[in-house]
N, C-alpha and C positions, 0 to 999 in steps of 0.2 A: 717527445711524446710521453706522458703520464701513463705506467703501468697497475694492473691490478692482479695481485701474487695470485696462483692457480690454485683453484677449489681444493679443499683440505681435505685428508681425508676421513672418514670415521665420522662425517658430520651429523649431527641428532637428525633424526625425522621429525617430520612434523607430529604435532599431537596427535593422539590419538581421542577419537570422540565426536571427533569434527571434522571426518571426511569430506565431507557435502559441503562445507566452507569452507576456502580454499582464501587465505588473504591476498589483496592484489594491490600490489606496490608499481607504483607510478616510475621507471628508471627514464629521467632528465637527465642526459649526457650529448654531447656532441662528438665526440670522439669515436668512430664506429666500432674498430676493436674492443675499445673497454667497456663500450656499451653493449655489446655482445656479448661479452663475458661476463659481465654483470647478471644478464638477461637467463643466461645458461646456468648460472650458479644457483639463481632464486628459482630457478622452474623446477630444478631438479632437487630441490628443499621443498616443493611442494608450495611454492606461490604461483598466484597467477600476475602477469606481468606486462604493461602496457610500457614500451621505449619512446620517447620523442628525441627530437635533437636540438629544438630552442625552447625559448623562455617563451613565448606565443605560448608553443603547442603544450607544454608543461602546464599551464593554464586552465587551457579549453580541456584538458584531458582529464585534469584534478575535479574539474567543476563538472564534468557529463560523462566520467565512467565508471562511477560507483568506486573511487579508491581509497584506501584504507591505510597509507604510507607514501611516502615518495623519497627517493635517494635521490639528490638534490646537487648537481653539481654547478658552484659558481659560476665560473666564465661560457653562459650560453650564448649564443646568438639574439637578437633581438629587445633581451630582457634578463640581465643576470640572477642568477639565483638570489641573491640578495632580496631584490624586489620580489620575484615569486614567491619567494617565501612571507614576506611581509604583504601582500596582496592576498594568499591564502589564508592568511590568518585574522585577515581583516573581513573576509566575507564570511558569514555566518553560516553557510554551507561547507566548508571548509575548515572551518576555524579549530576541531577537533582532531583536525587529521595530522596522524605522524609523520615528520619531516625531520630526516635526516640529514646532514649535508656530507657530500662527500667533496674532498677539492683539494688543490695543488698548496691551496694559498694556507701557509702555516704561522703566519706572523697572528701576534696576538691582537692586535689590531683588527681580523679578518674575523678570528675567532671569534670576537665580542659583539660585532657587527651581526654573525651569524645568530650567534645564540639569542643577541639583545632582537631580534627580528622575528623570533618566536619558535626557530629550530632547536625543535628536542635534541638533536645531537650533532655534533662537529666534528667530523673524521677527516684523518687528511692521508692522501693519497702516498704511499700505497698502504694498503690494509688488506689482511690476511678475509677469506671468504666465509671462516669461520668466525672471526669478530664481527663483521656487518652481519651477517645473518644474527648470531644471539643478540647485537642490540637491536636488533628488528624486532626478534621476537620478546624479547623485553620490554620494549616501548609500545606495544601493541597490546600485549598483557596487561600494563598497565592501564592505558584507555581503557581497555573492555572493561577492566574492573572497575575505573570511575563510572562508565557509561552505566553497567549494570549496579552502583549503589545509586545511582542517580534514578533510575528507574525504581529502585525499589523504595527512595525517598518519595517520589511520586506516586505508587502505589500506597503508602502508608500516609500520604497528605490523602489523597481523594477517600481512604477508608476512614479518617479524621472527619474530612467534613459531611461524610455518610451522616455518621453519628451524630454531628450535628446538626445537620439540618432535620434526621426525625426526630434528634430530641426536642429541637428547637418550633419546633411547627406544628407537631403532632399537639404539645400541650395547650397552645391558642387554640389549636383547630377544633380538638374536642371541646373547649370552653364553648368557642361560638356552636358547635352542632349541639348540646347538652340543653345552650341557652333556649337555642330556636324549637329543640324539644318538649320544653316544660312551656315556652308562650304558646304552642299549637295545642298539648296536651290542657291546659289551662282555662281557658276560653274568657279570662278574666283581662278584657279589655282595656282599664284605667293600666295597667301596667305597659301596658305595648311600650311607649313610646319609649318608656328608661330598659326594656329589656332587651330594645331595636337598637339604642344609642350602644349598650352593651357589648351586641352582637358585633357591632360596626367597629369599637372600638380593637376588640380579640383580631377582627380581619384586617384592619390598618396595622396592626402588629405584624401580624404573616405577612403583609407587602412588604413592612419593614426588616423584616429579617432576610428576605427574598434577596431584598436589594443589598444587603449588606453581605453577600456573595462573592459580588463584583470585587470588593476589594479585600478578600481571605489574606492576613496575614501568617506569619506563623506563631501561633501563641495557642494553645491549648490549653484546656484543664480535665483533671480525671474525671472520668465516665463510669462505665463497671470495669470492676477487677485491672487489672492491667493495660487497657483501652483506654484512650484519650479521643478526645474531641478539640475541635478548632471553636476556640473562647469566642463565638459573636457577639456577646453583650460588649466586647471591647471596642469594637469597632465603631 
C-alpha cells in the first residue's frame, strides 16, 4: 500500500482576501486511507474538497461540481488517470482546470504519458503535504492570472470596437441625416433624386460596416490619445 507522509507542520494559510472563495480540488484516489488523508490535509489549508474513488466518478465530479484542481491518481478503477486526465482536457468545460497527478508509477515513461496528456504536474508518491499543497497553490495562481489577463484582454477588445463602431457609423450617419435635412429644408425638387441616391448610398455603408462586425479581427489603429480602435476598413 502506497503511503502519503503526514501534514507538515507550520504550513501557510490560505490567502488572505479571499475568504468567501474557498478553491475546490477534486481528490481521485482509490485507496481509502490516502484518500482520506489527502482530504484532511487540503480541508485544513483551507480547500474545499470533493473524494471519488474511480475514473467514472472523477469525471462526472470535474464536469458538475464547479472544480478548480484535481489530484489525480493513475491506477483508478474503471478509467485510469491517464485517460481522465486527457478527456478533461479535451472538453472545453474542463480544459482549464488544474491537474495534478499524483501516483506510484515513477518511470519516465509514466511521467511523459502524464504530462504529454495535459497534467500540469507529476508527483509521485510519497510526497510531503507541504509540497502538494504549494504546487496546488502555484498552479492555481497561475490560472487565475491567465484567466484574469484574458478577461482583461476582452475588456480592452470590446472597449476597441466601442470606439469603432461610433467612429465608424456616427460619420455616414450624420452624412445621410445632414443630407435628408438640406433636401426637406430646400424644397428644390429637380435635386431629389441624386440627393436620395446620396442618402441611400451613406446607409448601404452603415449596413456594411454593421456586417463587418461579425468577423472583428485583431488589428487596430490609433484613435485619440492613447486609445485604439479595431481597423474595420480592413476587413
Amino acid at each position: 500500500m502506497m503511503t502519503f507522509r503526514s501534514p507538515d507542520s507550520g504550513l501557510a494559510p490560505p490567502p488572505m482576501g479571499r475568504a468567501s472563495v474557498r478553491p475546490h480540488v477534486l481528490v481521485a484516489e482509490d485507496q481509502e486511507p490516502l484518500a482520506g488523508n489527502l482530504e484532511q490535509i487540503l480541508r485544513l489549508d483551507g480547500f474545499e474538497v470533493t473524494t471519488v474513488r474511480d475514473g467514472p466518478a472523477a469525471l462526472k465530479a470535474a464536469r458538475t461540481q464547479g472544480v478548480d484542481a484535481v489530484v489525480l491518481d493513475v491506477m483508478l478503477p474503471g478509467l485510469d488517470g491517464f485517460e481522465v486526465c486527457r478527456m478533461l482536457r479535451a472538453d472545453r468545460a474542463t480544459s482549464r482546470m488544474v491537474i495534478v497527478m499524483l501516483t506510484a508509477l515513477d518511470d519516465t515513461a509514466s511521467k511523459l504519458e502524464g504530462l504529454q496528456g495535459g497534467a500540469d504536474d507529476y508527483m509521485v508518491k510519497p510526497v510531503t503535504s507541504r509540497e502538494l499543497i504549494a504546487r496546488l497553490r502555484s498552479r492555481l495562481g497561475h490560472r487565475t492570472a491567465s484567466a484574469e489577463e484574458v478577461r482583461r484582454q476582452r475588456l480592452q477588445a470590446i472597449g476597441e470596437i466601442a470606439a469603432a463602431v461610433c467612429h465608424e457609423i456616427n460619420s455616414p450617419l450624420t452624412a445621410a441625416l445632414g443630407t435628408l435635412d438640406l433636401l426637406l429644408m430646400s424644397g428644390q425638387q429637380a435635386a431629389l433624386e441624386a440627393e436620395l441616391r446620396q442618402c441611400q448610398a451613406n446607409l448601404v455603408r452603415i449596413g456594411e460596416i454593421v456586417g463587418r462586425l461579425g468577423t472583428v479581427e485583431d488589428r487596430t489603429v490609433p484613435y485619440l490619445g492613447s486609445c485604439r480602435m479595431v481597423d474595420l476598413k480592413v476587413m
